[in-house]
N, C-alpha and C positions, 0 to 999 in steps of 0.2 A: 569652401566651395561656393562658388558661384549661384544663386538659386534660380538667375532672369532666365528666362526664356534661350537667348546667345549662349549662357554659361551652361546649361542642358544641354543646348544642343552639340557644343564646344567637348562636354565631357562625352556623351553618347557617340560620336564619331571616336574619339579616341578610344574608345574602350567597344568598339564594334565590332562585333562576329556574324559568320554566315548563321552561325545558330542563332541570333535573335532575328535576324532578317527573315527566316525559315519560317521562326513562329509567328512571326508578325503576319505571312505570305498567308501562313494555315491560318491564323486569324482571321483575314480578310476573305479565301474562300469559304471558312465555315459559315461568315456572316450573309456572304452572298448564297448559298444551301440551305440556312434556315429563311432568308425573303421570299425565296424560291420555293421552299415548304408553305409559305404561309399564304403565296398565291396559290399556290393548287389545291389545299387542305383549309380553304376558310370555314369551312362548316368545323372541326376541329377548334380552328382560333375562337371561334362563338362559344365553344363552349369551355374554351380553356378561358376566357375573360368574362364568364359569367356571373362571377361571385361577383365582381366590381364594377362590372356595366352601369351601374349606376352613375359611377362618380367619374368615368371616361365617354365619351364618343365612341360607339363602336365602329363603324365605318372610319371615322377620323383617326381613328388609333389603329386600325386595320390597313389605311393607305399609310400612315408616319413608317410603323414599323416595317413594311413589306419596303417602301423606297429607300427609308435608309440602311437599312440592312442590304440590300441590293447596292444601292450608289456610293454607301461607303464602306462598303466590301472590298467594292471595284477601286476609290479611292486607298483604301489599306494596303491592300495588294500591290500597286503601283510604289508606295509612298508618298502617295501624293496629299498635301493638308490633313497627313496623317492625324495632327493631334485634334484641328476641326474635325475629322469625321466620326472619330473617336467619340469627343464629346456629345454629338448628336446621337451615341448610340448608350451613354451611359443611361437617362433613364429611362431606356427601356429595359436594361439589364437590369437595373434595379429593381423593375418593377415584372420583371420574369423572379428574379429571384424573393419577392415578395408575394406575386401570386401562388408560389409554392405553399404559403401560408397562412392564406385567406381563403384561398380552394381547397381542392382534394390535394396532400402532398405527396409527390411521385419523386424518390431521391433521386433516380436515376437525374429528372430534369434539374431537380435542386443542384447537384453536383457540376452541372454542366453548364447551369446559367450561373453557378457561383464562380466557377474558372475563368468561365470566360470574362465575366464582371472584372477579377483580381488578370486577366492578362488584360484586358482591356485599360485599366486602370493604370497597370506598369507602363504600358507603349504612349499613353497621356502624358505620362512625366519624363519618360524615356524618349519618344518620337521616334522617327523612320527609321534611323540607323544610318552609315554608311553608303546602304547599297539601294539608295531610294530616287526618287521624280525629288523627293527636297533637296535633297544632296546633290544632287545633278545639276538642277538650275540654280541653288546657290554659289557653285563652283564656277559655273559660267559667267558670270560676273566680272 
């Protein structure tokens, strides 16, 4: 198998269903629902990053996360530079599912920021699928 970037993308198209398309979609609005959380509920985010305040920017780490959660939500959903937007959001997942373990740990959020980490992760290696903004304008060509 192929490992470049082409050969990914080569096998992901062939092997593409509306089901991964679906969850990539849900993917990308859930991403765009928690930026959306995080602008409205900031006094919440202060105190969910308090144990580590120290070693991050609050403000700085308060706009990262709320934007790209938001813009590549919005980018996920489409397919658009799925696997860029993707990566702009791994550490932050990382580090939701680390503050689980530094703070107070709440499963419910453990569970949910670990999912999302392991779908997140998949659609990195995997990409947009078939039915995407990369597929479209690669075709076009």
């Amino acid at each position: 198998m192929d490992t470049t970037v082409k050969g990914l993308n080569k096998w992901a198209n062939a092997h593409s269903t509306i089901t991964f398309n679906t969850i990539r979609i849900a993917l990308g609005f859930f991403l765009i629902y928690k930026g959306a959380y995080f602008i409205t509920n900031s006094g919440s985010f202060e105190d969910l990053i308090a144990p580590v305040s120290n070693f991050m920017g609050g403000m700085l780490t308060f706009h990262y996360i709320a934007s790209a959660h938001i813009m590549g939500g919005i980018m996920i959903v489409f397919g658009l530079l799925t696997r860029w937007a993707l990566l702009a959001q791994l550490p932050i997942l990382i580090g939701a599912v680390l503050i689980n373990f530094l703070g107070e740990m709440n499963g419910i959020n453990l569970l949910i920021a670990t999912l999302t980490l392991a779908v997140s992760i998949f659609y990195t290696i995997y990409g947009s699928g078939k039915y995407s903004a990369d597929y479209y304008f690669k075709m076009q060509k």
